[in-house]
Structure formats: C-alpha cells, structure tokens
BAGU-747601 format. One record per residue (C-alpha): residue in three letters; x, y, z; residue number from 0. Coordinates in nm, 4 decimals. Example, Ala and Ser with C-alpha at 12.3 -4.5 7.8 and 13.67 -1.06 7.14 Angstrom:
BEGIN
<r code="ALA" px="1.2300" py="-0.4500" pz="0.7800" pos="0"/>
<r code="SER" px="1.3670" py="-0.1060" pz="0.7140" pos="1"/>
//
This chain:
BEGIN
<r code="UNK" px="0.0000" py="0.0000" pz="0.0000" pos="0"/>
<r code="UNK" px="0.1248" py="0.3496" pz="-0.1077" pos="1"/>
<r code="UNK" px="0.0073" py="0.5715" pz="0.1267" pos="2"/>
<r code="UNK" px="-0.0761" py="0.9986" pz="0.0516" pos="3"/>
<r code="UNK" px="0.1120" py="1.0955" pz="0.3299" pos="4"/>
<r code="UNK" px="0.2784" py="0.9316" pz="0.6388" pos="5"/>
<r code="UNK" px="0.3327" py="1.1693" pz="0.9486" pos="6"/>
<r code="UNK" px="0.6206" py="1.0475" pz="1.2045" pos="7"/>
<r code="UNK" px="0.5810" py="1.1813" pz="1.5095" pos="8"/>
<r code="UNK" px="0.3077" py="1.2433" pz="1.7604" pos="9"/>
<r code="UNK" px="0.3463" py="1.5826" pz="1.9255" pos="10"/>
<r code="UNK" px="0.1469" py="1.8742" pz="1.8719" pos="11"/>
<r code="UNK" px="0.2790" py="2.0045" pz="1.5298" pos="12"/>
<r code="UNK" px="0.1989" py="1.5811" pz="1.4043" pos="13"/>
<r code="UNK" px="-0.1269" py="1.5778" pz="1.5751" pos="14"/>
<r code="UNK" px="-0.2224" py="1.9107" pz="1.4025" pos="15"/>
<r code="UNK" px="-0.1010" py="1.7844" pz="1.0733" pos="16"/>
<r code="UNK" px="-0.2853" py="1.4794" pz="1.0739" pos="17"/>
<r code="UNK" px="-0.6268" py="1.6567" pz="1.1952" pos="18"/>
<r code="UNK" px="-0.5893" py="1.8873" pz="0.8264" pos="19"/>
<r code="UNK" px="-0.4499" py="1.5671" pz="0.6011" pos="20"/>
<r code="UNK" px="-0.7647" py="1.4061" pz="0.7633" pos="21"/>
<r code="UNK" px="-0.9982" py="1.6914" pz="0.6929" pos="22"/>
<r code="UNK" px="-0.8565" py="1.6982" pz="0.3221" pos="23"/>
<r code="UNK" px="-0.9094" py="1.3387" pz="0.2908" pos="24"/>
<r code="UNK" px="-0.5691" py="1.2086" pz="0.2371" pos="25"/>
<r code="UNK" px="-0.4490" py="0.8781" pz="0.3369" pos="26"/>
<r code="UNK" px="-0.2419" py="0.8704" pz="0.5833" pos="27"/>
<r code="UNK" px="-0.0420" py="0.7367" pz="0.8547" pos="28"/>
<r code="UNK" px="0.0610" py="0.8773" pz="1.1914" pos="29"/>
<r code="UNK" px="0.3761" py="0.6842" pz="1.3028" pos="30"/>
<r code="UNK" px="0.4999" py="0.7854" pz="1.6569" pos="31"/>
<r code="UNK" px="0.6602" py="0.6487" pz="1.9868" pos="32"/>
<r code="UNK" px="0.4707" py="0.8106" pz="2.1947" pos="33"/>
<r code="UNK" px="0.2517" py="1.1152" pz="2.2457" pos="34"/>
<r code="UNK" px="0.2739" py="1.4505" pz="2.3215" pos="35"/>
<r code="UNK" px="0.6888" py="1.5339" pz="2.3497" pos="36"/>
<r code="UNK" px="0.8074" py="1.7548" pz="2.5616" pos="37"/>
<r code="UNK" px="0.4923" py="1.9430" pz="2.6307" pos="38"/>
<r code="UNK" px="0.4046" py="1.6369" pz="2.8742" pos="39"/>
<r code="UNK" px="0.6365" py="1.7584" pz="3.1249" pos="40"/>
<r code="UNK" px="0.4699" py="2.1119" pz="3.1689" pos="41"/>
<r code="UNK" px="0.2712" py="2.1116" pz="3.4405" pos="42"/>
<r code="UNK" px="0.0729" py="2.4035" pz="3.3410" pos="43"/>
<r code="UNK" px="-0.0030" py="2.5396" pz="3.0158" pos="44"/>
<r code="UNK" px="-0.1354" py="2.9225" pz="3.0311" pos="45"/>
<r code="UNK" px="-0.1095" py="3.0188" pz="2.6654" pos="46"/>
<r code="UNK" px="-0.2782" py="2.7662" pz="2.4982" pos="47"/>
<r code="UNK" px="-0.5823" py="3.0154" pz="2.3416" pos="48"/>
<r code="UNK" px="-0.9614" py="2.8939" pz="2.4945" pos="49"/>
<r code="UNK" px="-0.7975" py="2.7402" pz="2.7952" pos="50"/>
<r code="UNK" px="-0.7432" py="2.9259" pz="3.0594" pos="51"/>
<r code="UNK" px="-0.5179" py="2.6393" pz="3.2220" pos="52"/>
<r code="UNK" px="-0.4224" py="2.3007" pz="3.1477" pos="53"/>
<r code="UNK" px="-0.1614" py="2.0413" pz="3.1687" pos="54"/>
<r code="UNK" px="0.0481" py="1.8963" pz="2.8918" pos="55"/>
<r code="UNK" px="-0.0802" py="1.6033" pz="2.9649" pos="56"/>
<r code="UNK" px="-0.4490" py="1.7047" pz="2.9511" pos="57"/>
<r code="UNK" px="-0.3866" py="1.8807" pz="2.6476" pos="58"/>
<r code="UNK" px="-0.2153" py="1.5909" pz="2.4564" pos="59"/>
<r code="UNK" px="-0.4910" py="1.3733" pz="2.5730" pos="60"/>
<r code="UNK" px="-0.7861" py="1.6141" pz="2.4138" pos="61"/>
<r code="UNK" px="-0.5416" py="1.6438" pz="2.1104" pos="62"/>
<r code="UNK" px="-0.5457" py="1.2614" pz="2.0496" pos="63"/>
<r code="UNK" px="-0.8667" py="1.2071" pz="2.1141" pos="64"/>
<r code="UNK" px="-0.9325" py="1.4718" pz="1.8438" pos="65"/>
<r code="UNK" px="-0.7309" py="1.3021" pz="1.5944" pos="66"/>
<r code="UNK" px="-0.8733" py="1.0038" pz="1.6618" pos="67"/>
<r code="UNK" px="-1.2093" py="1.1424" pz="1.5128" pos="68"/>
<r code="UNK" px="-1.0986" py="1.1136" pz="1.1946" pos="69"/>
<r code="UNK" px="-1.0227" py="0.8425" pz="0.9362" pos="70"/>
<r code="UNK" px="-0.6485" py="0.7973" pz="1.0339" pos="71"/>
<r code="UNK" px="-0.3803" py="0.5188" pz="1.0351" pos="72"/>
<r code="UNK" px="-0.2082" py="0.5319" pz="1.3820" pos="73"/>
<r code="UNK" px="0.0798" py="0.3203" pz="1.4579" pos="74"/>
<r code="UNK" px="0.1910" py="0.4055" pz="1.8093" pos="75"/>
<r code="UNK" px="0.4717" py="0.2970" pz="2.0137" pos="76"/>
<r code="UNK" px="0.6828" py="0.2862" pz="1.6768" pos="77"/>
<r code="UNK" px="1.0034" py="0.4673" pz="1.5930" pos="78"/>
<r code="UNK" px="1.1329" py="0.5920" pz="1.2565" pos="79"/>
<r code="UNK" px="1.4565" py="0.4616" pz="1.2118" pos="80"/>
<r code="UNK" px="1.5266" py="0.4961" pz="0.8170" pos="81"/>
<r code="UNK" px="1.4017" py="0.6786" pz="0.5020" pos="82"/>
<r code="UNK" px="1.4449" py="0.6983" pz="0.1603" pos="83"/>
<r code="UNK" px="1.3305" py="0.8168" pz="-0.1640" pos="84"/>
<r code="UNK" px="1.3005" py="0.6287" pz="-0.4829" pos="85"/>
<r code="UNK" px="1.1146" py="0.7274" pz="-0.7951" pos="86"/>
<r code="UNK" px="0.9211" py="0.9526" pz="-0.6093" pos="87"/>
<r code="UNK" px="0.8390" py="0.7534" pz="-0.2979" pos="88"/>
<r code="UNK" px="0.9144" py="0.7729" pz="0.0505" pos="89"/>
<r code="UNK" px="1.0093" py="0.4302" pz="0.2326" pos="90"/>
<r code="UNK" px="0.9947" py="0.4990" pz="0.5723" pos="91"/>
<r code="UNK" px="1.0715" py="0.2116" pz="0.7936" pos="92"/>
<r code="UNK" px="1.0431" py="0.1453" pz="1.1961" pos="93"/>
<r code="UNK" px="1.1178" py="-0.1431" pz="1.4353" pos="94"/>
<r code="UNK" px="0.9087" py="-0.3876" pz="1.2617" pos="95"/>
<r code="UNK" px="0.8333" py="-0.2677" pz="0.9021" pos="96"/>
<r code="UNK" px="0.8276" py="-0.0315" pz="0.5748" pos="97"/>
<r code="UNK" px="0.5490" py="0.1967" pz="0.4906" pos="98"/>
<r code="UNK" px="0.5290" py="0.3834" pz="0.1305" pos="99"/>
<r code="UNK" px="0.3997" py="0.7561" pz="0.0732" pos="100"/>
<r code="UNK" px="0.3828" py="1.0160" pz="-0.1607" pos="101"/>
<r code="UNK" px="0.4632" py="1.2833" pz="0.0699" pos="102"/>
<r code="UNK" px="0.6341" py="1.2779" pz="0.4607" pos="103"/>
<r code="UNK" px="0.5764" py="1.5221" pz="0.7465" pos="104"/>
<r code="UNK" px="0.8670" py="1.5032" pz="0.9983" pos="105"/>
<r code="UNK" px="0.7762" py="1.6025" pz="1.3330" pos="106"/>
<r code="UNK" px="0.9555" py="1.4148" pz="1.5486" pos="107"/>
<r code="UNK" px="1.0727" py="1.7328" pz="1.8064" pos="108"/>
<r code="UNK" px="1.3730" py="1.7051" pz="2.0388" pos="109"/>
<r code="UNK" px="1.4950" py="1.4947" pz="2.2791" pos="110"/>
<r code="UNK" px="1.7147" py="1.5797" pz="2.5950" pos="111"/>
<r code="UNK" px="2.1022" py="1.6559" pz="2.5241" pos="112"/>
<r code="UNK" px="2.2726" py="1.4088" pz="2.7275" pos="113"/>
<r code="UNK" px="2.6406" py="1.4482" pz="2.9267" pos="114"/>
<r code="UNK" px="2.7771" py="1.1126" pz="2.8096" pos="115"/>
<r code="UNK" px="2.9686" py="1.0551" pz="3.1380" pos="116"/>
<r code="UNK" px="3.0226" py="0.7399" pz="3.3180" pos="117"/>
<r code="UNK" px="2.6993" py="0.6537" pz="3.5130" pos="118"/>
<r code="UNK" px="2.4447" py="0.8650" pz="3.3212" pos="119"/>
<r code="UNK" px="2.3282" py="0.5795" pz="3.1459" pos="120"/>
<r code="UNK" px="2.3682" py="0.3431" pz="3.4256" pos="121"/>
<r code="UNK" px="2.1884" py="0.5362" pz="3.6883" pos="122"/>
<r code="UNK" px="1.9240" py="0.6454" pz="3.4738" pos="123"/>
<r code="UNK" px="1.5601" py="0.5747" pz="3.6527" pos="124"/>
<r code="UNK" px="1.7607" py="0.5170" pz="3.9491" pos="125"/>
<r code="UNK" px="1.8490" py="0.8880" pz="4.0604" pos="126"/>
<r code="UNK" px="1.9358" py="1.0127" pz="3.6919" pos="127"/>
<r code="UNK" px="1.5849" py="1.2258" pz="3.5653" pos="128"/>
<r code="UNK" px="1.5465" py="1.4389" pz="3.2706" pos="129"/>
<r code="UNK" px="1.2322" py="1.5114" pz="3.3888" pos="130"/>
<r code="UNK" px="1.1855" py="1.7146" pz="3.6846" pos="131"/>
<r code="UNK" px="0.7711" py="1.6985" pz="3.7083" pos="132"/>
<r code="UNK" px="0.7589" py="1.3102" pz="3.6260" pos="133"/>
<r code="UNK" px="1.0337" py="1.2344" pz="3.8861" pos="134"/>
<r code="UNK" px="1.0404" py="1.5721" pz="4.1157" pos="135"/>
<r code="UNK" px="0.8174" py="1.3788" pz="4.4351" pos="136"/>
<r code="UNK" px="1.0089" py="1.0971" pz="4.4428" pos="137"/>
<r code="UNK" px="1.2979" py="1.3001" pz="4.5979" pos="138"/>
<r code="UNK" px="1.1001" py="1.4051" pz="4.9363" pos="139"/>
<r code="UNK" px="1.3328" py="1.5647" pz="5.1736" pos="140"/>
<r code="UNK" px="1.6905" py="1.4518" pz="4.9450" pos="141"/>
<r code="UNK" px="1.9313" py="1.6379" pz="4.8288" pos="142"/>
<r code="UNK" px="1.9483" py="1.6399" pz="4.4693" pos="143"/>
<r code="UNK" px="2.1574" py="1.8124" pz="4.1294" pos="144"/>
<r code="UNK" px="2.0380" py="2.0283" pz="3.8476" pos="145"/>
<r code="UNK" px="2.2815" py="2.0102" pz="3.5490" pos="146"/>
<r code="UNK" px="2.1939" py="2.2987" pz="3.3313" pos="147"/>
<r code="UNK" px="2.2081" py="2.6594" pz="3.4464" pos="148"/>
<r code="UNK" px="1.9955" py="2.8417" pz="3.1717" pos="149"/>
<r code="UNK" px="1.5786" py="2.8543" pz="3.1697" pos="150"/>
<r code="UNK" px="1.5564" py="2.4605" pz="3.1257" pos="151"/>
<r code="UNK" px="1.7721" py="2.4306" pz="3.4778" pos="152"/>
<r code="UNK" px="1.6222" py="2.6335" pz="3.6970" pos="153"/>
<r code="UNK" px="1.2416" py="2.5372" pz="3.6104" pos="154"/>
<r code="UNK" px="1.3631" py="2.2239" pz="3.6797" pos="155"/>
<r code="UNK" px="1.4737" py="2.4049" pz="4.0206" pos="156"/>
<r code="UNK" px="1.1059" py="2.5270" pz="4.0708" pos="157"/>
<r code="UNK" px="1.0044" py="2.1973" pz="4.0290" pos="158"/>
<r code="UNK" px="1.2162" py="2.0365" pz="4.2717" pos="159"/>
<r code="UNK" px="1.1575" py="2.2653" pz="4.5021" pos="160"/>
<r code="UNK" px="0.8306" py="2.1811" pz="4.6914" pos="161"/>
<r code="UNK" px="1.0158" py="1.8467" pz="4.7352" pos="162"/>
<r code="UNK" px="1.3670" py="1.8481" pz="4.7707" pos="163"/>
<r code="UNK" px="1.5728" py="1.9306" pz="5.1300" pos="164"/>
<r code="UNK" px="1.8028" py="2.0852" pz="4.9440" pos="165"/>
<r code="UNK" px="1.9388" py="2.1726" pz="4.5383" pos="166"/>
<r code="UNK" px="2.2423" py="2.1995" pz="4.3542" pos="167"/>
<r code="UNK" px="2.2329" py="2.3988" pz="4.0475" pos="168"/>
<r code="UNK" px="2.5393" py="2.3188" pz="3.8464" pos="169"/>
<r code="UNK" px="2.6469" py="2.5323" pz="3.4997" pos="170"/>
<r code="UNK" px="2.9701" py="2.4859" pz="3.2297" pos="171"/>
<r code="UNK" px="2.9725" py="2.8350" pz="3.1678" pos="172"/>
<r code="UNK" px="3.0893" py="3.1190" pz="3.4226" pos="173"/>
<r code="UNK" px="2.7737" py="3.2822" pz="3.4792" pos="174"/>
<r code="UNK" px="2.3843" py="3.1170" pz="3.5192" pos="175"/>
<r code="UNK" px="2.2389" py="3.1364" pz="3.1920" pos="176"/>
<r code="UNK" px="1.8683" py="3.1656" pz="3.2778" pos="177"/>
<r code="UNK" px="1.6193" py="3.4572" pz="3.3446" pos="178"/>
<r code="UNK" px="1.7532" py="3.6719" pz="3.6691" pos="179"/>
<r code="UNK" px="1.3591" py="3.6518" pz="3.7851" pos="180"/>
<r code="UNK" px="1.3731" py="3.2879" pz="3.8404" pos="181"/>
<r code="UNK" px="1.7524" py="3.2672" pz="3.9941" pos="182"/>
<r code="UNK" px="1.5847" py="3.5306" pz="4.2556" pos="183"/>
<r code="UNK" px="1.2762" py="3.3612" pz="4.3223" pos="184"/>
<r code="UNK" px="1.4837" py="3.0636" pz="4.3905" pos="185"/>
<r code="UNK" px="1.7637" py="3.2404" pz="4.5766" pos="186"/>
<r code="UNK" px="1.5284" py="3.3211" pz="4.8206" pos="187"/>
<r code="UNK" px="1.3921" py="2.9656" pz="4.9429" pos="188"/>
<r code="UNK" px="1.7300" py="2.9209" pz="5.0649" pos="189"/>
<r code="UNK" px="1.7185" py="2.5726" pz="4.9105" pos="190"/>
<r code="UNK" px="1.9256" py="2.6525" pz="4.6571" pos="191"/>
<r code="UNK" px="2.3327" py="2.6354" pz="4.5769" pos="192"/>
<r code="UNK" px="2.4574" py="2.8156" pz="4.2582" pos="193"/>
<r code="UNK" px="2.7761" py="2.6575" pz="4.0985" pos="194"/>
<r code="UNK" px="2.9416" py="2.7804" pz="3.7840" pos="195"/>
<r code="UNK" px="3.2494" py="2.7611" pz="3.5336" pos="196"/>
<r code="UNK" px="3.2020" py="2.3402" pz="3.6795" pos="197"/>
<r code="UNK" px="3.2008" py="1.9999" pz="3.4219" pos="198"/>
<r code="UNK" px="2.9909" py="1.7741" pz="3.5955" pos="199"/>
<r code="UNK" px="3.2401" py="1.4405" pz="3.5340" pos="200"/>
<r code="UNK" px="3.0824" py="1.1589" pz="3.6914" pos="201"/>
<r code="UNK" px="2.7819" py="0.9871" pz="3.8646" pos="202"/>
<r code="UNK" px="2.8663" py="0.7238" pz="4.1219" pos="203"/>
<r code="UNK" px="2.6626" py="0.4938" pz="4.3386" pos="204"/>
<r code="UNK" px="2.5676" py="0.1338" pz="4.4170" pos="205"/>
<r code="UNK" px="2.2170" py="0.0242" pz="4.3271" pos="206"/>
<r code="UNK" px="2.1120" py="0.3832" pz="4.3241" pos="207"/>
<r code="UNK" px="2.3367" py="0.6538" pz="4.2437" pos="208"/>
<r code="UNK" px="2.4454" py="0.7844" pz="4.5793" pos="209"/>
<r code="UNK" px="2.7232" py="1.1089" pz="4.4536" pos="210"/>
<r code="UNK" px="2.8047" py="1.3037" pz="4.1574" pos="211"/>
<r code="UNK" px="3.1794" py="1.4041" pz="4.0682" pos="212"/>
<r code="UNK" px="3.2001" py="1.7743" pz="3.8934" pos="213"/>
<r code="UNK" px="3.5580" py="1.9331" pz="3.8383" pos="214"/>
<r code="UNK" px="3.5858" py="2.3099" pz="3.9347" pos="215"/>
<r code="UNK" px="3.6970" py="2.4518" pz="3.5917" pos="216"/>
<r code="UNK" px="3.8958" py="2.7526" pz="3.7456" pos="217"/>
<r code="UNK" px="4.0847" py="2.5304" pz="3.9546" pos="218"/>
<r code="UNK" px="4.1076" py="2.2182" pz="3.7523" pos="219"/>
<r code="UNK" px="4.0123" py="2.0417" pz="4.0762" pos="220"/>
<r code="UNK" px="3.7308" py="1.7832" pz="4.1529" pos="221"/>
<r code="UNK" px="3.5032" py="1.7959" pz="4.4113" pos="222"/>
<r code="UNK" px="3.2584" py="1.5174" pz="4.5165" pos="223"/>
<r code="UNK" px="2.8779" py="1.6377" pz="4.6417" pos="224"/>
<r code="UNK" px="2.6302" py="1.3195" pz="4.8029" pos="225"/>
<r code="UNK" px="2.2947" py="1.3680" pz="4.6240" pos="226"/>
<r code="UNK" px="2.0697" py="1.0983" pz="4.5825" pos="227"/>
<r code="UNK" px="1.9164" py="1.2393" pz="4.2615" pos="228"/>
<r code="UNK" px="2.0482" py="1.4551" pz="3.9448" pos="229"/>
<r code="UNK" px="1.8535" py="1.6115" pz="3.6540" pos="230"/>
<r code="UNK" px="2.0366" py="1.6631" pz="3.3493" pos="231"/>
<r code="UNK" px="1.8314" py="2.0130" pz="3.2210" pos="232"/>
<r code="UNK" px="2.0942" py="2.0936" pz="2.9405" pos="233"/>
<r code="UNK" px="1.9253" py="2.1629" pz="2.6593" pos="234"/>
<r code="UNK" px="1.7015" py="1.9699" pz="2.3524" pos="235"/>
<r code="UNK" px="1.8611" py="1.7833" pz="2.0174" pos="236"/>
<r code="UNK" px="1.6830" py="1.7421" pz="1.7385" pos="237"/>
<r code="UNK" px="1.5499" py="1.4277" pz="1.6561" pos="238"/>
<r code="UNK" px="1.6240" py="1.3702" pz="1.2901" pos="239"/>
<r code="UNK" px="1.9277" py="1.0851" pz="1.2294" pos="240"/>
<r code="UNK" px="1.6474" py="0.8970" pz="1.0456" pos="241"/>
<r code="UNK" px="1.6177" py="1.1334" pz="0.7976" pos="242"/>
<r code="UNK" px="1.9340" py="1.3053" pz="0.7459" pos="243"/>
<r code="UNK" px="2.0551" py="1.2211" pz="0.4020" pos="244"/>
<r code="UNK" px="1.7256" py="1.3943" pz="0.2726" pos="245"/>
<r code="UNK" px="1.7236" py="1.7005" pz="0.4322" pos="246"/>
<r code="UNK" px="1.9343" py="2.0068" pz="0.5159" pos="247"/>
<r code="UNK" px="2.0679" py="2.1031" pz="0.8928" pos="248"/>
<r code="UNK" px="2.1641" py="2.4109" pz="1.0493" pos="249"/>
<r code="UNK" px="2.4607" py="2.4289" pz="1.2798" pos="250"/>
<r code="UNK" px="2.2508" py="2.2769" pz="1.5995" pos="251"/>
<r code="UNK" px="2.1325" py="1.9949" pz="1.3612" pos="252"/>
<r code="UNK" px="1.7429" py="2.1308" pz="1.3298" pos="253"/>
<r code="UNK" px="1.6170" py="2.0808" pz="1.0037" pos="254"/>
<r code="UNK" px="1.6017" py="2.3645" pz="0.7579" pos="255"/>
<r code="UNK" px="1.2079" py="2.4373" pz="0.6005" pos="256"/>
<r code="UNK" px="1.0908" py="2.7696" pz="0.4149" pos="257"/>
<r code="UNK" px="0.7687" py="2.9544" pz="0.4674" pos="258"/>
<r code="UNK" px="0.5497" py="2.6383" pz="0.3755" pos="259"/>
<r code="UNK" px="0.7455" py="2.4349" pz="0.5149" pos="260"/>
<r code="UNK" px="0.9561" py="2.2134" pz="0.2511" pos="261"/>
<r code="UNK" px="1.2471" py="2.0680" pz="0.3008" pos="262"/>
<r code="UNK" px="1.5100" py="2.0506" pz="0.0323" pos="263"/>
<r code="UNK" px="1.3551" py="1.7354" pz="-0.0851" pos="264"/>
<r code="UNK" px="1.0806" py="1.8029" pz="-0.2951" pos="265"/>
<r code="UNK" px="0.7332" py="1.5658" pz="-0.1267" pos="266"/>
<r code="UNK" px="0.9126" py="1.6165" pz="0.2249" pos="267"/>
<r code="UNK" px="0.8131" py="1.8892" pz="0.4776" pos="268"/>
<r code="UNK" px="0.8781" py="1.9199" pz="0.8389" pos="269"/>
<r code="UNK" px="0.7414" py="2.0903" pz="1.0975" pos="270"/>
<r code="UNK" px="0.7540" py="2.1928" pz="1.5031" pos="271"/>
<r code="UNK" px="1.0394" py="2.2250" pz="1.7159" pos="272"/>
<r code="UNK" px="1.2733" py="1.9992" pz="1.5213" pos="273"/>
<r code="UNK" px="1.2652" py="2.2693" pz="1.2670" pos="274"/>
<r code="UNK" px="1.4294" py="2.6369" pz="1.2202" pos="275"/>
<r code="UNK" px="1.1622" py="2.8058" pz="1.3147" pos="276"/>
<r code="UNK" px="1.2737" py="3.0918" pz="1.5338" pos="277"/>
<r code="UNK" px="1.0225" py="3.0363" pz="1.8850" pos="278"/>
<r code="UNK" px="0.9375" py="2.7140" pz="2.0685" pos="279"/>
<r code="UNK" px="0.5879" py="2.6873" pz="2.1520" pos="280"/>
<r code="UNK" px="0.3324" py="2.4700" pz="2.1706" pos="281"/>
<r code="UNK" px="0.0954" py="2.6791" pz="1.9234" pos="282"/>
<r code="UNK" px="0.3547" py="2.7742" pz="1.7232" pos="283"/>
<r code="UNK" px="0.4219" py="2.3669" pz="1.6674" pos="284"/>
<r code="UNK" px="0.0285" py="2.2982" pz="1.6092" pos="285"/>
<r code="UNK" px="0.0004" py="2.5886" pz="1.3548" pos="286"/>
<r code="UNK" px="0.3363" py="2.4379" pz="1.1675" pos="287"/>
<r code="UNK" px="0.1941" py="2.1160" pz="1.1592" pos="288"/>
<r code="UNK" px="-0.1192" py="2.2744" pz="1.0175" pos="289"/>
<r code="UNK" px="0.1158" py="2.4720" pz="0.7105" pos="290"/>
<r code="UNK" px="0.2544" py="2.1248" pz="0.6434" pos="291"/>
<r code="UNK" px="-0.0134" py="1.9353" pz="0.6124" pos="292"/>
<r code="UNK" px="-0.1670" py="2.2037" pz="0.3752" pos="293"/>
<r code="UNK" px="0.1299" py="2.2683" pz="0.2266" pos="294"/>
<r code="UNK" px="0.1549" py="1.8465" pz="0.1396" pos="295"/>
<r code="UNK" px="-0.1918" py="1.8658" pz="0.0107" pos="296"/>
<r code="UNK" px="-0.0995" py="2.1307" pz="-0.2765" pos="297"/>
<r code="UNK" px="0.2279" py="1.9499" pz="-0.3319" pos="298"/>
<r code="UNK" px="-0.0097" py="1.6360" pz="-0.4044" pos="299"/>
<r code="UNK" px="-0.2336" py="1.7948" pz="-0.6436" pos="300"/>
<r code="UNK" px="0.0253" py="1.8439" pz="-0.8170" pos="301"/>
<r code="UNK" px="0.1880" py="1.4842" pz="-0.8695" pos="302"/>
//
C-alpha cells in the first residue's frame, strides 16, 4: 500500500497535521513512539488560546482524542529509524516494518542533550531524571543536582523545590544562563546552591546513584557532592538521524524548512520544534503542523 502521506511523530505540530491531512481526505499514517513530546512535562499550560489552564498532559490527551475522530492510520509505540526516496516515494521504515507515501511530514521534536559521562546511562531511573515533574516527588526531603544553568535548569529548580531538602544547580559556563527573575525567586527559598564555570564528570553509586563528581573549571580540581538524585536540564537535540541524508541542517542539527514548510527534498516537509523556526511553543508547533499538512496537500495535487 502506497500511502498519501505518512506523518512520524506524535506531538502537537503531528497531531495538528494529521487533523488537516484528515480533513482533506488524504491517506495517511501517523507513526509515533509516543505522544505529546516535551509538552508532557509542563505542568501548566497558560497560553494555549480557549484554555485558561491546562496540563500537557491534559492537552495531549484532548489532542489525540481529536485526531482520533478522523479516518487515520495510527501506529503508536513505533520509531522511525530509516528513510528513503526512490522514484518519487518515501520508504519509511520502523522497528518492525516499511510503509510507502507520496509525501512525509517530519515532526519528530527534540529529545534531551545528554552528558555522556560514566553513570548517566547506568543510573538512569535510578536517581538520573530528565524530567523534573515526572520524577520531582520521588525526591522528598533529598538532596538532589540540576545540570543545566539556563531557563531549562532552573524550572527544573522550581520543580524540585516543593520536594527536595536541598538543590544543587550546576552550569559549564561562568555565569547562570537563565532569566535573573527565576535565579531570585529561587535564591530566596534558601534551598538553593549556585555553581558555575564546573564539568559535571561523573555519577557514582551502588544500586542507586548515591554522589556526583564535577571538576571546578577555574581550579582544575574535583570535588565530590552526596545527592541521591540529578537532573540533566541541558538543553534539547533534534530528533532527525532517520532522515538526514534527505534534508538540510543548520549548525545545531534542526532541520532547515521555508515559509510552507519544505524541506530541500521536494514531497518532504517538516514541521515543530525539530525545525528552524525561530520560537518554541506549543501553538507555534500545532500551527506548523497545520502549514505542512496544507502545504503536502498542494504538493499532491500536483503529482
């Protein structure tokens, strides 16, 4: 089966997209992993127009469910791993199998940046978090580290808060990167201990990690702190390896689109955070995916 149009990823700008391919009656097929990407870590979403407030996770919910409404392929808990294009077909292929379109929508977002240091991977669900408001009341009364000292960190921080006895906020460069606002409102719980110009080197423990390793970058000395938890808040990669031999990257490795959308490869369009676009948002994303999915639509009246 050739399919109109396959969609890989199911966060708000491949939700949106598949609601308008839908609506125009293409056939199509929603591949993702899981739902909802990053935005089901915000707690509270303020900005989302008609809601006054809701959490990612409510919001990805009603967005599914929406999508759902329509005559829609859905193959969930899949991952893109390769892709192609021969005589004007996709291949795109997962775990398990290869689907055929006409046209692709990549919105597969961003993932967390990781440190790549020796028990990062091994400690990971067992005192390593990249997500502060999934993991954040599991750490009652512990200390714990925040690795990242820009916006990402400190939310993190704010998250932690209400929980932890006490925080660590840990930054590479020599100053705290995020907004001055937050570093105050944190400053004074008196929870909170800044540390900068540090390279956080290595997380140790037993069956849980137990202490993280940083050296002092001034000094070129190491010093050891005893935290029972760390979240790694540096940053988002795009998620695009899949895909890379068919599109064009900027210097951060997001995927470059113009106005409507297209990639370099004519029948391929991207859309949402693992694009150029200039803001991060979760409207922004849903109004891409929209552009894309149009934008496919006039690409495949014209084929």
């Amino acid at each position: 089966m050739i399919y109109d149009l396959i969609i890989i990823g199911g966060g708000p700008a491949g939700i949106t997209a598949g609601i308008y391919a839908a609506r125009k009656k293409l056939k199509t097929l929603l591949i993702t992993k899981e739902w909802g990407g990053q935005m089901t870590k915000a707690t509270e979403i303020g900005n989302w127009p008609g809601t006054k407030m809701i959490s990612g996770n409510d919001l990805i919910k009603q967005m599914s469910e929406h999508l759902r409404m329509f005559e829609i392929e859905i193959k969930e808990n899949k991952e893109a791993i390769d892709m192609d294009k021969k005589n004007d077909i996709f291949t795109v292929r997962d775990n398990d199998q290869t689907y055929e379109a006409k046209a692709v929508i990549i919105a597969t977002g961003k993932i967390p940046r990781v440190l790549n240091i020796p028990g990062e991977k091994e400690y990971r669900g067992k005192g390593v978090s990249f997500c502060a408001t999934c993991d954040a009341p599991m750490f009652k009364n512990k200390e714990v580290a925040v690795v990242g000292g820009g916006n990402a960190g400190f939310a993190t921080a704010i998250d932690l808060i209400k929980y932890a006895k006490k925080i660590y906020i840990l930054e590479f460069f020599p100053e705290m990167k995020g907004d001055l606002v937050t570093k105050e409102k944190l400053e004074k719980t008196g929870k909170v201990e800044f540390h900068t110009n540090v390279a956080v080197k290595e997380i140790k423990g037993n069956k849980f990690m137990e202490s993280l390793t940083y050296e002092d970058r001034k000094t070129s000395k190491d010093h050891e702190i005893k935290v029972e938890g760390v979240f790694i808040s540096i940053g988002m990669m795009p998620k695009v390896g899949f895909a890379q031999k068919l599109v064009e990257l900027n210097k951060i490795g997001e995927i470059v689109i113009d106005k409507d959308n297209y990639t370099k490869t004519p029948g391929l369009f991207a859309a949402g955070d693992i694009t150029d676009i200039k803001y991060e948002q979760i409207v922004i994303a849903s109004g891409e995916g929209a552009k894309a999915a149009l934008a496919a639509t006039e690409y495949l009246k014209g084929k």
